[in-house]
N, C-alpha and C positions, 0 to 999 in steps of 0.2 A: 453424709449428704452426697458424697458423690457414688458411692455406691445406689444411692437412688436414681440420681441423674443419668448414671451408664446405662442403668436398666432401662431406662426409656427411651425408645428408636425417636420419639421425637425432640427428645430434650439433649440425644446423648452428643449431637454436634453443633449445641448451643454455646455462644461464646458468654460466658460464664463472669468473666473478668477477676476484680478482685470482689471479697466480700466483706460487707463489716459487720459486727456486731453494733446493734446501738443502746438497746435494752434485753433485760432477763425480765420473766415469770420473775415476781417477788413470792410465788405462795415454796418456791424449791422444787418444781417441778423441771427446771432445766431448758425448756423452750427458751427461742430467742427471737428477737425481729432485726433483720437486717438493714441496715440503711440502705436507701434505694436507688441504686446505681444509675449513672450520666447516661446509660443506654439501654433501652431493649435487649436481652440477652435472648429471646427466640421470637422475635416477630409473626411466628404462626400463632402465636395466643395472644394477638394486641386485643383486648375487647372481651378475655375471659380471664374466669376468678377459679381457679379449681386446686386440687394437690397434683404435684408432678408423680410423685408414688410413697409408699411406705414401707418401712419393716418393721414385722413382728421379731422381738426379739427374746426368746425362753431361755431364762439364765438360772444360775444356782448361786443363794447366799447363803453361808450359814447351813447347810444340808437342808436348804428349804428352793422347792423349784419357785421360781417366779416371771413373769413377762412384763414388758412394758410395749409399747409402737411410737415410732416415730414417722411423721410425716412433715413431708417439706411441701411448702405450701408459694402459692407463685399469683400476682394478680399482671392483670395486662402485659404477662410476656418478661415478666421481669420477677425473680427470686423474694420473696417477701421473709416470711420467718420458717422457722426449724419448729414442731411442737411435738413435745411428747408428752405422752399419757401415760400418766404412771396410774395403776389402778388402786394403790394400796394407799393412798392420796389419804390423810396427815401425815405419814411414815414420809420420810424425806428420801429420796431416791438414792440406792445405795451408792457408793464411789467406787468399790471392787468387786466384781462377782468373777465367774466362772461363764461362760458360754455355753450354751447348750446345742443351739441351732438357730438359726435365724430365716425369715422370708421375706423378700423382698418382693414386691408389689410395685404397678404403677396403674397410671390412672388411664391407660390407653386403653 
């Protein structure tokens, strides 16, 4: 997540605070929604619903390549949930892999 947020010139001097988890994806997908913080953390997006950015991420399990993405997603200025996409979706998202590369994206 914060490597999402540095990446973005508009997010990257947003005061951030603390964050909480409040729920998980039940399907095992690993997204989360954050409980939603006593402040505004970037007042430039009060009134918009959009992802602050993403990474692709192509990793190695098992001598098999594979990717997933993650985006962080932000409503009215203020950090909402983390969700990723796993594409291999009943397959439970592995716990250890290998890196391969990664790309980092935002939404600017």
């Amino acid at each position: 997540m914060h490597e999402i947020v540095s990446a973005n010139p508009d997010w990257a001097d947003a005061n951030l605070g603390e964050l909480f988890v409040i729920a998980e994806c039940t399907c095992g997908c690993q997204s989360v929604i954050f409980e939603e913080p006593p402040f505004v953390q970037n007042p430039k997006f009060l009134g918009r619903q959009a992802i602050v950015g993403e990474i692709d991420i192509h990793f190695r399990v098992d001598d098999k390549d594979d990717w997933m993405l993650v985006l962080l997603h932000f409503t009215d200025g203020k950090l909402t949930y983390l969700e990723v996409v796993w594409y291999n979706f009943p397959e439970p998202v592995p716990k250890n892999w290998t890196e391969i590369n990664r790309i980092v994206r935002t939404a600017r």
